[in-house]
Predicted model as a PDB file, atoms N, CA, C, CB and O in Angstrom, pLDDT in the B-factor column:
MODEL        1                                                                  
ATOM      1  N   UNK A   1       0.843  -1.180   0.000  1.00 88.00           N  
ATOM      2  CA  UNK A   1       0.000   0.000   0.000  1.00 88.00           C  
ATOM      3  C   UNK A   1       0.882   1.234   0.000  1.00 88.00           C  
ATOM      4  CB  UNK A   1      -0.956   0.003   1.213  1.00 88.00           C  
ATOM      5  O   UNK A   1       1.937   1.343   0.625  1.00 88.00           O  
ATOM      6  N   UNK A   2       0.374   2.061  -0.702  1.00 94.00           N  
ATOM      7  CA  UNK A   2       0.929   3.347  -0.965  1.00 94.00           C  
ATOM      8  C   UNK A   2       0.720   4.378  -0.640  1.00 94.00           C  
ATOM      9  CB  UNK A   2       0.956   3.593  -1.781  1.00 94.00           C  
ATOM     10  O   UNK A   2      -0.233   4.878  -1.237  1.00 94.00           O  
ATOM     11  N   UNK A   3       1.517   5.432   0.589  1.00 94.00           N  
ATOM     12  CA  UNK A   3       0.976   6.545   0.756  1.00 94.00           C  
ATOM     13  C   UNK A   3       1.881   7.547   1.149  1.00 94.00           C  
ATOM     14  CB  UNK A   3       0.022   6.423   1.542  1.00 94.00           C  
ATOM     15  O   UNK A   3       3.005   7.444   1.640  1.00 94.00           O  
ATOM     16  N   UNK A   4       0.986   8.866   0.754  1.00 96.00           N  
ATOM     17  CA  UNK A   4       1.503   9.967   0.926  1.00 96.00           C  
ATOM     18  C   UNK A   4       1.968  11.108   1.706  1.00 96.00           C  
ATOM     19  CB  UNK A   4       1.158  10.164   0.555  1.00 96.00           C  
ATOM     20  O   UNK A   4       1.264  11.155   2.715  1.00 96.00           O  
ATOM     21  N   UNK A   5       2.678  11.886   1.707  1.00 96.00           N  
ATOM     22  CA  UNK A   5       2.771  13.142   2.688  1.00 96.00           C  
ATOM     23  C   UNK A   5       2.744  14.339   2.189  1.00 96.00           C  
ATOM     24  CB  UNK A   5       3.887  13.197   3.429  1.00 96.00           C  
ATOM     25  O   UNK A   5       3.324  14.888   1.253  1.00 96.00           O  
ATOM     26  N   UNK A   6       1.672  14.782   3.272  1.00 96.00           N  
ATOM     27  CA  UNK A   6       1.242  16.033   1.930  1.00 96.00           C  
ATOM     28  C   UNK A   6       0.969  17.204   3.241  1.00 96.00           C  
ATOM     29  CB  UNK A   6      -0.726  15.568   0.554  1.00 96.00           C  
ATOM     30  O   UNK A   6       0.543  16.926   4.362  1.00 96.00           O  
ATOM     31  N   UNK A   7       1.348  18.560   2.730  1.00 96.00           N  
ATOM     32  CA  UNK A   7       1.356  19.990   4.281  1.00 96.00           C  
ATOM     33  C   UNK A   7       0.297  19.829   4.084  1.00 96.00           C  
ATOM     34  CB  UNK A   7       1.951  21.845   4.386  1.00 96.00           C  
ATOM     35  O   UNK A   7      -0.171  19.558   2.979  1.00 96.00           O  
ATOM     36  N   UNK A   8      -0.553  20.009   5.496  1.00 96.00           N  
ATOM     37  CA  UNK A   8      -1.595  20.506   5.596  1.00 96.00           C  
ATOM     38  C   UNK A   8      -1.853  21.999   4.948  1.00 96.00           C  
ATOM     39  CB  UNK A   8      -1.773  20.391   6.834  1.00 96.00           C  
ATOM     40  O   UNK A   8      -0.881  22.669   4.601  1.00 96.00           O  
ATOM     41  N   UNK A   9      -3.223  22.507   4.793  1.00 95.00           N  
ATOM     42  CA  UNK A   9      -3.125  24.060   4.661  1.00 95.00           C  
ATOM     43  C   UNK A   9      -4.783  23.969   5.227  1.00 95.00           C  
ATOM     44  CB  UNK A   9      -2.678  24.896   2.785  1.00 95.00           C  
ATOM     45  O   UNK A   9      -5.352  23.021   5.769  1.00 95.00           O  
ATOM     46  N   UNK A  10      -5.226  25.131   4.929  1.00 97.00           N  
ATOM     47  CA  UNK A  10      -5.872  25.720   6.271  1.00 97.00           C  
ATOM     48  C   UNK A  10      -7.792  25.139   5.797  1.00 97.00           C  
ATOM     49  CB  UNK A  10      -5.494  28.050   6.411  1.00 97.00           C  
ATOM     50  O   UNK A  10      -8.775  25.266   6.528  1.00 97.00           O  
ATOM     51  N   UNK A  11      -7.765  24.713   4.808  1.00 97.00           N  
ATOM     52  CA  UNK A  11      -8.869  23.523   4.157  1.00 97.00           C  
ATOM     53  C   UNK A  11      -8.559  22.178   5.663  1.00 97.00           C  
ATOM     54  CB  UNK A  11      -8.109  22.724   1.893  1.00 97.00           C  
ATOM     55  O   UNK A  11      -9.469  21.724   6.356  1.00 97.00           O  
ATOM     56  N   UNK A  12      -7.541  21.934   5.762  1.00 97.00           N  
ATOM     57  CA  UNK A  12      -6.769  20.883   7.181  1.00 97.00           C  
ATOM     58  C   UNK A  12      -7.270  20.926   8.407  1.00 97.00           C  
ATOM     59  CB  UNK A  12      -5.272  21.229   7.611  1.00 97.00           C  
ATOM     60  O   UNK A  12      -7.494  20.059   9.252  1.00 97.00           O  
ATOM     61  N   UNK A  13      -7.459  22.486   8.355  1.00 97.00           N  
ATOM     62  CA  UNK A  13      -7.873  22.488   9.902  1.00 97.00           C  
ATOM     63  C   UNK A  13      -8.745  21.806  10.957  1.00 97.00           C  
ATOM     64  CB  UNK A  13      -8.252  23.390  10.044  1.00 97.00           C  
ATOM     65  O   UNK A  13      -8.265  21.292  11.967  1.00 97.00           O  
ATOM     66  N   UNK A  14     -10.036  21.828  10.677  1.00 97.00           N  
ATOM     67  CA  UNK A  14     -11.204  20.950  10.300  1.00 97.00           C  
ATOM     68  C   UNK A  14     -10.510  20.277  11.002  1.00 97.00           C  
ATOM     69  CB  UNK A  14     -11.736  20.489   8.892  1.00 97.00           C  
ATOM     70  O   UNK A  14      -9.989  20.656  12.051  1.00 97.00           O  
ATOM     71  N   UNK A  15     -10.395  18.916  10.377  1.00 96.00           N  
ATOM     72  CA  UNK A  15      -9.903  17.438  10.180  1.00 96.00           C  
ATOM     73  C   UNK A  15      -8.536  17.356  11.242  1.00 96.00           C  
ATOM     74  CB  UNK A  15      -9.438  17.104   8.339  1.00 96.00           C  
ATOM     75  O   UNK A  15      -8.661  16.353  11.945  1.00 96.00           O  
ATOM     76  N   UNK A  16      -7.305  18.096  11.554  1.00 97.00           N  
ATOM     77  CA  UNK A  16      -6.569  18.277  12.194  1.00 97.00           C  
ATOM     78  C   UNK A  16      -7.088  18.506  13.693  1.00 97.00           C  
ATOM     79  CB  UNK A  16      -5.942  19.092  11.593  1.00 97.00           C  
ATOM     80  O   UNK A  16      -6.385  18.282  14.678  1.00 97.00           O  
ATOM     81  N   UNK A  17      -8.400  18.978  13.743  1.00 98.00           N  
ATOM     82  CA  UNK A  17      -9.030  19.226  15.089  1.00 98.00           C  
ATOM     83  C   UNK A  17      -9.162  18.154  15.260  1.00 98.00           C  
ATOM     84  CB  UNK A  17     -10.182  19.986  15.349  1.00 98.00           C  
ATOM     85  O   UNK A  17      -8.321  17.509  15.887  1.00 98.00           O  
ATOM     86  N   UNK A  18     -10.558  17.468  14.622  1.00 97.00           N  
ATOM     87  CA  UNK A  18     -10.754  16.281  14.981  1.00 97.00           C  
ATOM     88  C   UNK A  18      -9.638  15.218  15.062  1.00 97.00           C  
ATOM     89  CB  UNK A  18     -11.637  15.939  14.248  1.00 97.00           C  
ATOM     90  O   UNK A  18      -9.992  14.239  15.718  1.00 97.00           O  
ATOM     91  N   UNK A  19      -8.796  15.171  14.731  1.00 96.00           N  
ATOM     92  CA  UNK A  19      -8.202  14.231  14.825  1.00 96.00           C  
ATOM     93  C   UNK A  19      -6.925  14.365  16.447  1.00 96.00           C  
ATOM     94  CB  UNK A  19      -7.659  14.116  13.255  1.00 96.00           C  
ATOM     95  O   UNK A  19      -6.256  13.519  17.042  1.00 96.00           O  
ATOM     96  N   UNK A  20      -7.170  16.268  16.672  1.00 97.00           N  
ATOM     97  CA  UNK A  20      -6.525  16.212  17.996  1.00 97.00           C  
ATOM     98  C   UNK A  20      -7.291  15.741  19.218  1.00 97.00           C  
ATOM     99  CB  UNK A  20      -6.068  17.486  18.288  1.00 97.00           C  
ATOM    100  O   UNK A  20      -6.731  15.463  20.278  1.00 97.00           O  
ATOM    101  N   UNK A  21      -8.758  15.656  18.994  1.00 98.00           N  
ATOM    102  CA  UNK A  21      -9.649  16.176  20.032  1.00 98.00           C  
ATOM    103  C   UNK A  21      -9.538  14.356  20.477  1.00 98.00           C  
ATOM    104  CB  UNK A  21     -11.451  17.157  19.470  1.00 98.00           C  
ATOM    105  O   UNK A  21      -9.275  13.809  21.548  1.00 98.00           O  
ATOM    106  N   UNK A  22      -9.836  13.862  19.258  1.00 98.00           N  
ATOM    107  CA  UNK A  22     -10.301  11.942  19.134  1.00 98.00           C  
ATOM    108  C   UNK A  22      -8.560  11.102  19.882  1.00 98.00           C  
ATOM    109  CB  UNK A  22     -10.608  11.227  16.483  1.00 98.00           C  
ATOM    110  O   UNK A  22      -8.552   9.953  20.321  1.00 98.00           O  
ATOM    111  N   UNK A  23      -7.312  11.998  19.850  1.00 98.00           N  
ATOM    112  CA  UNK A  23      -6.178  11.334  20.434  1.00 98.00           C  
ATOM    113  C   UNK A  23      -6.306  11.759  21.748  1.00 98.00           C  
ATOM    114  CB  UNK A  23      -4.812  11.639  19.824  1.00 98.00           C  
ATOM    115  O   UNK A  23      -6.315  10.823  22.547  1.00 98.00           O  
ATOM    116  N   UNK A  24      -6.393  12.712  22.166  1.00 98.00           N  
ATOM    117  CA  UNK A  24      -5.738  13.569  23.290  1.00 98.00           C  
ATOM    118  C   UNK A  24      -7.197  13.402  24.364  1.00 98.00           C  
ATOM    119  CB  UNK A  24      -5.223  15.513  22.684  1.00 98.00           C  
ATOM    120  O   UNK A  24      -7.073  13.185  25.569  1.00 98.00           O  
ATOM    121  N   UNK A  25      -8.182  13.509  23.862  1.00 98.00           N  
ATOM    122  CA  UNK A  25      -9.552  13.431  24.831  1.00 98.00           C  
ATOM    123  C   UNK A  25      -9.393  12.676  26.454  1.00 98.00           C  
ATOM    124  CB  UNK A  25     -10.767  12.410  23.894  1.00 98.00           C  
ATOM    125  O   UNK A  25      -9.565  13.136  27.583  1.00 98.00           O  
ATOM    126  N   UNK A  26      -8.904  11.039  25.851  1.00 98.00           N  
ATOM    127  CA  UNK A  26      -8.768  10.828  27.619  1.00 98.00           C  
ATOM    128  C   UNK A  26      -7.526  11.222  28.145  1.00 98.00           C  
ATOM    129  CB  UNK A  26      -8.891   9.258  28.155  1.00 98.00           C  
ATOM    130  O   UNK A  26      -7.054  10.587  29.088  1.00 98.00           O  
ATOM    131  N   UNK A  27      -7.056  11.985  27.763  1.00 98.00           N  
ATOM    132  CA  UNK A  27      -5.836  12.416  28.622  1.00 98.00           C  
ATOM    133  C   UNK A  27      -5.961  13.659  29.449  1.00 98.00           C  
ATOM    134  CB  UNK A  27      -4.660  12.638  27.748  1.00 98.00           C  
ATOM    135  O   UNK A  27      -5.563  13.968  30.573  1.00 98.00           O  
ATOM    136  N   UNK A  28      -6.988  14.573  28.051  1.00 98.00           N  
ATOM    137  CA  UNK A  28      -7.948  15.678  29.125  1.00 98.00           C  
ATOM    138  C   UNK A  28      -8.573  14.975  30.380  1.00 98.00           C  
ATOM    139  CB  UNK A  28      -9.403  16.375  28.260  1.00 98.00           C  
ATOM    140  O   UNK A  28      -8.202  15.336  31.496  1.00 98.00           O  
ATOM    141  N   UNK A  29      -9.598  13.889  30.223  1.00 98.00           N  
ATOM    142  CA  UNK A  29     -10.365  13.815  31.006  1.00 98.00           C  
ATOM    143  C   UNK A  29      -9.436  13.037  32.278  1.00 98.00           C  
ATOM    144  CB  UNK A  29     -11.604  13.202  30.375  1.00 98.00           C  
ATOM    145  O   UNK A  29     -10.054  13.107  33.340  1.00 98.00           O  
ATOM    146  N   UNK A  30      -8.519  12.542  32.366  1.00 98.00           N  
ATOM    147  CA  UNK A  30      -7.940  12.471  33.050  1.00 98.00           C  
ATOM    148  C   UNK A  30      -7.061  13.432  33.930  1.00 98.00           C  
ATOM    149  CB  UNK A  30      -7.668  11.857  32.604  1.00 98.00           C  
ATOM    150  O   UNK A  30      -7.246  13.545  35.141  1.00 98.00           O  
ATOM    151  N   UNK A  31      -6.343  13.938  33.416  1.00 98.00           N  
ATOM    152  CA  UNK A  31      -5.848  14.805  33.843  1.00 98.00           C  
ATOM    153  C   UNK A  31      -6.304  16.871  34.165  1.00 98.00           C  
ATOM    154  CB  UNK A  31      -4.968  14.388  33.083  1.00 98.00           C  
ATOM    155  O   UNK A  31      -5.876  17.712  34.955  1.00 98.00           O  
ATOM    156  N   UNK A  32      -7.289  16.881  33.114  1.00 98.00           N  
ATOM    157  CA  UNK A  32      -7.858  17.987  33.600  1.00 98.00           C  
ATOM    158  C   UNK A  32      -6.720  19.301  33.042  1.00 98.00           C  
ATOM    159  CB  UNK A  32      -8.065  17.769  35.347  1.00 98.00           C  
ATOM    160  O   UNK A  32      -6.507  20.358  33.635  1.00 98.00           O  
ATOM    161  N   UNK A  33      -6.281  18.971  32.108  1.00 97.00           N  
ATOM    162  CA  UNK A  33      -5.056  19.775  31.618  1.00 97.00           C  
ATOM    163  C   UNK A  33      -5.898  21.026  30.951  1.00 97.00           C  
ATOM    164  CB  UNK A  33      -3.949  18.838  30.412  1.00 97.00           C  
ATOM    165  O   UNK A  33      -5.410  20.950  29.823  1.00 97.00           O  
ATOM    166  N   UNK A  34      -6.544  21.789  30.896  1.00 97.00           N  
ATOM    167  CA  UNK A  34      -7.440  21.983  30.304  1.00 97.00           C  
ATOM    168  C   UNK A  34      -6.841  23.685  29.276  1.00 97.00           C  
ATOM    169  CB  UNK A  34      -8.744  21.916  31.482  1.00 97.00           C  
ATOM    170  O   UNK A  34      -7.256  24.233  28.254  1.00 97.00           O  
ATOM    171  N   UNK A  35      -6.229  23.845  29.811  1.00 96.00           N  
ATOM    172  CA  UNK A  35      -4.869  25.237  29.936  1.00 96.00           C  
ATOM    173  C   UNK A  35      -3.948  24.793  28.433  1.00 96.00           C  
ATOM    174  CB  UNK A  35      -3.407  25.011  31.919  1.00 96.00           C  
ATOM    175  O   UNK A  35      -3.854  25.550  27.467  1.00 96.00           O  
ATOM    176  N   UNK A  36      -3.300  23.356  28.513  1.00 96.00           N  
ATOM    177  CA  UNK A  36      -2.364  22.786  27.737  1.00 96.00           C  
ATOM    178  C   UNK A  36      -2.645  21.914  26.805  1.00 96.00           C  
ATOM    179  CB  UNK A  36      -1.595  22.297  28.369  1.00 96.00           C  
ATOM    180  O   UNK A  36      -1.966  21.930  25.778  1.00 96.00           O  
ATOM    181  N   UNK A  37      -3.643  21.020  26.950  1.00 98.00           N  
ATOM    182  CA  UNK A  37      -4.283  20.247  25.978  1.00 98.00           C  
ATOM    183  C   UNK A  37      -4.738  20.001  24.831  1.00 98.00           C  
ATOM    184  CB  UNK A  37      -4.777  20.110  26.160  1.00 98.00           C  
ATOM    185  O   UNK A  37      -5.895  20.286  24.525  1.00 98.00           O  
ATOM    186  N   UNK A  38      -3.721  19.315  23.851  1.00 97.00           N  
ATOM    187  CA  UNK A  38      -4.554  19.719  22.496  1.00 97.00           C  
ATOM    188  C   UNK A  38      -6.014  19.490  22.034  1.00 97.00           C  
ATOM    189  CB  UNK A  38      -3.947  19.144  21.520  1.00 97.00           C  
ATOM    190  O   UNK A  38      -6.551  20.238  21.217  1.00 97.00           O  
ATOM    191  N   UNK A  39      -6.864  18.027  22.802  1.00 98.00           N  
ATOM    192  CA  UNK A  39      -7.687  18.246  22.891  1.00 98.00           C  
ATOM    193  C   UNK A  39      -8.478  19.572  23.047  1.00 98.00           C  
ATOM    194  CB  UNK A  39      -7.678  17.621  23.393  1.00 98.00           C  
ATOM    195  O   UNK A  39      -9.183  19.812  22.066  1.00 98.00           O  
ATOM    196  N   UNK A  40      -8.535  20.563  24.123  1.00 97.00           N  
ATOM    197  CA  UNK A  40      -8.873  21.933  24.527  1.00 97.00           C  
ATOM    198  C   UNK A  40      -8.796  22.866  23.362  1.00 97.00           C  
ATOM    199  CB  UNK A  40      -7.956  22.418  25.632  1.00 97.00           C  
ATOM    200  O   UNK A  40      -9.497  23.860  23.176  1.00 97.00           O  
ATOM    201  N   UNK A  41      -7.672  22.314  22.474  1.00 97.00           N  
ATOM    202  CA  UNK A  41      -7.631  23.623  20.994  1.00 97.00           C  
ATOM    203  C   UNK A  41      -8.972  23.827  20.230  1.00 97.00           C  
ATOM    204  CB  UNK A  41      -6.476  23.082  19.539  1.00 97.00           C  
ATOM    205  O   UNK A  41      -9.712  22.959  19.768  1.00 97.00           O  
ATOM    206  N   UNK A  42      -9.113  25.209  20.205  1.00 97.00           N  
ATOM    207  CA  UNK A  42      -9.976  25.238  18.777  1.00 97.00           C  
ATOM    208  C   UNK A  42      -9.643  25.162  17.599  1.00 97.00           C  
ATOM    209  CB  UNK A  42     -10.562  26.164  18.570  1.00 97.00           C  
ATOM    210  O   UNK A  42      -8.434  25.006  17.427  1.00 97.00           O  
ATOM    211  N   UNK A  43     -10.371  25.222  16.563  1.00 98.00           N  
ATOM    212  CA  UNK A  43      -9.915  25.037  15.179  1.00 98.00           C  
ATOM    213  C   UNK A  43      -9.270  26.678  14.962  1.00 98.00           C  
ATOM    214  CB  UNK A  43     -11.352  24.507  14.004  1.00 98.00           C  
ATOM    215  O   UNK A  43      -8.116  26.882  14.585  1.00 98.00           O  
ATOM    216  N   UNK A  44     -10.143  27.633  15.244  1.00 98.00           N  
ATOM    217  CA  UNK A  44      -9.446  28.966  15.126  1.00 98.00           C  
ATOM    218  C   UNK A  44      -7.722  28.650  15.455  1.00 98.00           C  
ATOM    219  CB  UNK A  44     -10.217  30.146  16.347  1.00 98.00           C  
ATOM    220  O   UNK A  44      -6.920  28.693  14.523  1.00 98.00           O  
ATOM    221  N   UNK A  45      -7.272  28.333  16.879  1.00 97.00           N  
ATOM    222  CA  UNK A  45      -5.851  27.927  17.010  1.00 97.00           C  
ATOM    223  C   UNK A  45      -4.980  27.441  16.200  1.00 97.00           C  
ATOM    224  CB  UNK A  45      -5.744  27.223  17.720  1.00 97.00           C  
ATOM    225  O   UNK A  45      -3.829  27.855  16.062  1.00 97.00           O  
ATOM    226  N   UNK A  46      -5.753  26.072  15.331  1.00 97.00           N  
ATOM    227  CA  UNK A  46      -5.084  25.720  14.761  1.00 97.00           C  
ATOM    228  C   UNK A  46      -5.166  26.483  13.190  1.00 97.00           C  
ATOM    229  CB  UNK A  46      -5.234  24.468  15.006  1.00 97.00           C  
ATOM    230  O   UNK A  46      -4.222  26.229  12.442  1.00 97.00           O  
ATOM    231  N   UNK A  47      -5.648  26.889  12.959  1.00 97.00           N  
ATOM    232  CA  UNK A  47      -5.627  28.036  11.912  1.00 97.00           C  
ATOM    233  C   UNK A  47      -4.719  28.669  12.205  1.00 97.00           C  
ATOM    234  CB  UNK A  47      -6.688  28.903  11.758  1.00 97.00           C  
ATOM    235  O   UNK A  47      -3.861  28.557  11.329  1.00 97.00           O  
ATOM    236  N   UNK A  48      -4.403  29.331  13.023  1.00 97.00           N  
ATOM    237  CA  UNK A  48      -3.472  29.943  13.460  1.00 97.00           C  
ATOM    238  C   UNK A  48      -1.256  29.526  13.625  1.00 97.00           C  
ATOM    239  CB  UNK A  48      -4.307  30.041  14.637  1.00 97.00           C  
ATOM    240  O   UNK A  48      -0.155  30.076  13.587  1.00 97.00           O  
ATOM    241  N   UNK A  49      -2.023  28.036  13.825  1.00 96.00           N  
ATOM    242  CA  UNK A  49      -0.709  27.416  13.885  1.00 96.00           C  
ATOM    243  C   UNK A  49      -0.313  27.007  12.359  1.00 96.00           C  
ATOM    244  CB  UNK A  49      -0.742  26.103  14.915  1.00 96.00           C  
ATOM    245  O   UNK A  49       0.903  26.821  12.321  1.00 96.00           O  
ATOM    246  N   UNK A  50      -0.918  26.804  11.092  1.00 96.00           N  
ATOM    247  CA  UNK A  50      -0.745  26.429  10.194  1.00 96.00           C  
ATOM    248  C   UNK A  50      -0.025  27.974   9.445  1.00 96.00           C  
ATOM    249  CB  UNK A  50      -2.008  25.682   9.776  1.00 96.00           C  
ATOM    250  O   UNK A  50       0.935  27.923   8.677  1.00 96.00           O  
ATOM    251  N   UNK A  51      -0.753  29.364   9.881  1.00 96.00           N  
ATOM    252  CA  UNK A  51      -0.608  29.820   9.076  1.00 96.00           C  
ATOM    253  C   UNK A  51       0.979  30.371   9.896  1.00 96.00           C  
ATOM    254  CB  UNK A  51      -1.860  30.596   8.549  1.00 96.00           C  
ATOM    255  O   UNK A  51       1.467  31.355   9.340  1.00 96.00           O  
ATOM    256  N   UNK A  52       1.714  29.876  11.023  1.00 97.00           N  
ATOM    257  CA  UNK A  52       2.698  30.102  11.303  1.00 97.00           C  
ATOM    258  C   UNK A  52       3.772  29.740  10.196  1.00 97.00           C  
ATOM    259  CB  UNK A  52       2.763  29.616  12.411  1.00 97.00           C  
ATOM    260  O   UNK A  52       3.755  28.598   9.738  1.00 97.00           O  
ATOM    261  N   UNK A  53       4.852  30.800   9.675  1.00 95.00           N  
ATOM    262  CA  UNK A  53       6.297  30.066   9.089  1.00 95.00           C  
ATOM    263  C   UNK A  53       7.166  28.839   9.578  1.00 95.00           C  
ATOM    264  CB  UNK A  53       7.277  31.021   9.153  1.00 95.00           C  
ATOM    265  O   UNK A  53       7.697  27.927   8.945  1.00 95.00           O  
ATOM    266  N   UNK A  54       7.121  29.168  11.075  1.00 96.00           N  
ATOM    267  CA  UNK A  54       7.542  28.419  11.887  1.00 96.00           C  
ATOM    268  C   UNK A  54       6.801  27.442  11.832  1.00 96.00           C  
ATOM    269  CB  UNK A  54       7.696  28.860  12.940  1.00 96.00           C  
ATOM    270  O   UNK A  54       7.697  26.665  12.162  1.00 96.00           O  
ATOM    271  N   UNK A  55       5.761  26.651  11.677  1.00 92.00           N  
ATOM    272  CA  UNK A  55       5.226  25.586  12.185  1.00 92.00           C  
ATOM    273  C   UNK A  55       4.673  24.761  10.960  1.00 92.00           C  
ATOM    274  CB  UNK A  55       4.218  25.972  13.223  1.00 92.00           C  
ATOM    275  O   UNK A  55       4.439  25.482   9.990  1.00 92.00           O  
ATOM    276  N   UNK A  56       4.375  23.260  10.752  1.00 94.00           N  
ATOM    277  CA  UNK A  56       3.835  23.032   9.500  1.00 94.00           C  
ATOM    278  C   UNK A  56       3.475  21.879   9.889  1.00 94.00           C  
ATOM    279  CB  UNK A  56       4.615  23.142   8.264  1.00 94.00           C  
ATOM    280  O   UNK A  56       4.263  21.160  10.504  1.00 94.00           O  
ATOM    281  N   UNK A  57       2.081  21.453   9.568  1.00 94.00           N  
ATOM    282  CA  UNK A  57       1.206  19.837   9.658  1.00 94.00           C  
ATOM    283  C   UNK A  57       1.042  19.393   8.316  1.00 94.00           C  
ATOM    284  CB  UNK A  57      -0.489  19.853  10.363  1.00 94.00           C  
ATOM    285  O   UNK A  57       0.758  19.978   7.271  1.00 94.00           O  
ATOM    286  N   UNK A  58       1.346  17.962   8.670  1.00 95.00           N  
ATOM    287  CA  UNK A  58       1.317  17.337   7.819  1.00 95.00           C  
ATOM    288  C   UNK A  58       0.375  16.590   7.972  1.00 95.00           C  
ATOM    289  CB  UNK A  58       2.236  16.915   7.583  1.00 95.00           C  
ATOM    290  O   UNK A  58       0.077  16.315   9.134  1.00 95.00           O  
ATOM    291  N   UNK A  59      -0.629  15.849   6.571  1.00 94.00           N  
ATOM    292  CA  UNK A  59      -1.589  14.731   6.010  1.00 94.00           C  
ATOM    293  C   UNK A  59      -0.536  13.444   5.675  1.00 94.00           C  
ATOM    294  CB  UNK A  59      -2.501  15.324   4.467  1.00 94.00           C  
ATOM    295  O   UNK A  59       0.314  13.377   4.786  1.00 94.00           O  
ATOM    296  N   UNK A  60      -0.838  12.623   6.528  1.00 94.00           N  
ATOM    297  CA  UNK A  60      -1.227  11.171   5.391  1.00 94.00           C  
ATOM    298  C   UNK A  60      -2.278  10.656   4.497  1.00 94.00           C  
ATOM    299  CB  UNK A  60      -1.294  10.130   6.001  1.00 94.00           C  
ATOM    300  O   UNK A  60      -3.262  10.236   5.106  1.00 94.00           O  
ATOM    301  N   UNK A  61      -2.319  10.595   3.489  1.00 90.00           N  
ATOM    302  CA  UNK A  61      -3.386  10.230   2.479  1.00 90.00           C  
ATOM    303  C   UNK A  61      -2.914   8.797   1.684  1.00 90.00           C  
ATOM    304  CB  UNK A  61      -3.574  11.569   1.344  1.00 90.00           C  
ATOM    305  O   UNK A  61      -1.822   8.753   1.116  1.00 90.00           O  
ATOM    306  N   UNK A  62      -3.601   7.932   1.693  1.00 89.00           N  
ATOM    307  CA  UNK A  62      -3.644   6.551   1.177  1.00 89.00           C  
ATOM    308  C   UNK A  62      -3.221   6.731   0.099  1.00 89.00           C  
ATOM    309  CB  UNK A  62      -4.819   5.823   1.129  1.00 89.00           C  
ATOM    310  O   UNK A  62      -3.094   5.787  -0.681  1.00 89.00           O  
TER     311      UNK A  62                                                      
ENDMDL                                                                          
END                                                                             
């Protein structure tokens, strides 16, 4: 199977949430991190982090 790596861009965001909220969730609810947690991010944030120079997410796509 074959797959790719591809930057996120800000169409990503979306999908980059969900996919922080669905890893990180019981670690919130455990710990109550609520300050630090990527779970806790909004999508606005991560909009924000994409459109950083400094920073860049990446997709896997099949």
């Amino acid at each position: 199977m074959e797959v790719s790596l591809c930057k996120a861009d800000l169409k990503d965001a979306a999908t980059i949430h969900v996919m922080k909220v669905k890893a990180f969730m019981p670690l919130l609810e455990k710990y109550q991190d609520f300050e630090t947690s990527p779970a806790n991010e909004t999508v606005e944030r991560i909009v924000t982090q994409i459109n950083q120079s400094c920073t860049d997410y990446f997709i896997i796509l099949p």
